[in-house]
N, C-alpha and C positions, 0 to 999 in steps of 0.2 A: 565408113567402115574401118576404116585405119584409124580413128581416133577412138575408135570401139574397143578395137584390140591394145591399143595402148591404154587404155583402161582397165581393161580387164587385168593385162599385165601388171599395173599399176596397185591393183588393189590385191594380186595375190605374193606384192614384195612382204618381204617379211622388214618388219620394222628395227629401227636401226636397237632397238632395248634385246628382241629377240638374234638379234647377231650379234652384238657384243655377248650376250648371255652366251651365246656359242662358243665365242673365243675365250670367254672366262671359263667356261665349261664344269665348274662346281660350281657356282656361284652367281646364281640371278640376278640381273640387273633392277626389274620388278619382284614383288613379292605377287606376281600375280602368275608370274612364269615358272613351271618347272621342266627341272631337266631331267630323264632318265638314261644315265649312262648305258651302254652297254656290253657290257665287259664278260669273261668267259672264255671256254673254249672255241676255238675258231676254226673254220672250215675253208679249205682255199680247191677249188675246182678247177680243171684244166680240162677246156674246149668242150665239155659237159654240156654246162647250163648254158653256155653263148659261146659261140664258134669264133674260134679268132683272137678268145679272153681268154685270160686266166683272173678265175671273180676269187674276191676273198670275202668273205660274210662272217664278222665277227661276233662273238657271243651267241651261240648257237642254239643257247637252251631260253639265252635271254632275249631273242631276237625275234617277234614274232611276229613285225611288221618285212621283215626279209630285208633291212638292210645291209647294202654293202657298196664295194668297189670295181668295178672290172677296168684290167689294165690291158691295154693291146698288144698284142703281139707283132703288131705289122703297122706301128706308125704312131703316131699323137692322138687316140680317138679315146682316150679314157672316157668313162661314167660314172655315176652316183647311180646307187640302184637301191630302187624301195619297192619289192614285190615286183610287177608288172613297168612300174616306172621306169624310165630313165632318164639323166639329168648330165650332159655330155659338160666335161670339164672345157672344152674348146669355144662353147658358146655359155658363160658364166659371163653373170654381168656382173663387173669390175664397181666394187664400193670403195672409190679411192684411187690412187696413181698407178697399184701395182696389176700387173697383168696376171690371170691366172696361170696355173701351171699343173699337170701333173704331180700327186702324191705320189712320193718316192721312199722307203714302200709303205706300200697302203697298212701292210700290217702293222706298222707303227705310229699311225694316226689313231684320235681318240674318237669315238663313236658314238652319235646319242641323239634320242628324239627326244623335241623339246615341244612341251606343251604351255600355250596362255588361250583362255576362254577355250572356245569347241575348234580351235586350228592347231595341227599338230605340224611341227616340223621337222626334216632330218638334220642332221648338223655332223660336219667330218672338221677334225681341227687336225693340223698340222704344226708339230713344233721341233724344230731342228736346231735353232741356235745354241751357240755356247758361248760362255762370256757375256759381255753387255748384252749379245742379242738372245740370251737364255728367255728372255720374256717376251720376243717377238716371238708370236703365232698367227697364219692363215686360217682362215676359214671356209667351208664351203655351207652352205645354208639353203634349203629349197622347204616351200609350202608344201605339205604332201594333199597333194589334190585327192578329193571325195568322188574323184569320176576314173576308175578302175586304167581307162586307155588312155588316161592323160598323159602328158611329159611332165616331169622335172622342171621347172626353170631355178635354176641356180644362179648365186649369187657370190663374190667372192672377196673375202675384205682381207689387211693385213694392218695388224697394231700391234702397239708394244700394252701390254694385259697390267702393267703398273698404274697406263695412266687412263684405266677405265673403274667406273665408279661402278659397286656393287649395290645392292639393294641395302643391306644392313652396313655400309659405308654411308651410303646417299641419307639416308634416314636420320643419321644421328644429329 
């Protein structure tokens, strides 16, 4: 049973072309993947939609799959939220050495589902440095599961976007 579930897990990671495509966030690692930002006006909710949060759901007109952020009020339980999903930033599995963390604030994180063949993804990118680390960016990344009551499983990587190759870089 447990080698069941680590399977399943296994096969709904998103692969390492669709996570860098997320940290690059213009710019496709395949030409097979695309990205749709989502940008616009923004909507931020307080104890509304989920008790205890205050959610922000960017691009509002552009957003039709419902995603967003909710951040807690009372402790470290942030989420990734697609519609009915959720995807707890606490239980993110680490692509790499760095530990996840809390987007501080979520309204200035970049937002976008990304699609390759019939799997679509959510993708939160995070970028706060200045100076040399202007080109580090975090990522958050989850499969958005075809089964309405599923969770989220997130994933959460951190590079420097210089030394990731692009599709029309890789190609030449």
């Amino acid at each position: 049973m447990l080698c069941l579930l680590s399977l399943q897990a296994r096969a709904s990671a998103p692969s390492d072309s669709i996570v860098d495509s997320c940290l690059l966030f213009d710019k496709p690692v395949r030409s097979t993947i695309s990205i749709l930002p989502i940008d616009g006006a923004e909507v931020l909710q307080d104890d509304y939609e989920v008790p205890g949060y205050t959610v922000f759901r960017p691009g509002f007109k552009s957003n039709s799959l419902g995603v967003g952020y909710a951040t807690s009020k009372h402790g470290n339980d942030d989420f990734v939220i697609v519609g009915r999903h959720r995807g707890y930033i606490s239980r993110a599995i680490p692509r790499g050495q760095y530990k996840p963390q809390r987007i501080e604030p979520p309204e200035r994180a970049l937002y976008a589902v990304i699609r390759e063949d019939a799997q679509q993804y959510v993708c939160l990118v995070e970028s706060n440095g200045n100076g040399s680390a202007a080109f580090v960016r975090s990522a958050f990344v989850a499969r958005i599961p075809p089964d309405r009551n599923a969770g989220l499983t997130l994933y959460f990587k951190v590079a420097d976007i210089k030394k990731l190759k692009t599709f029309t870089e890789g190609s030449r």
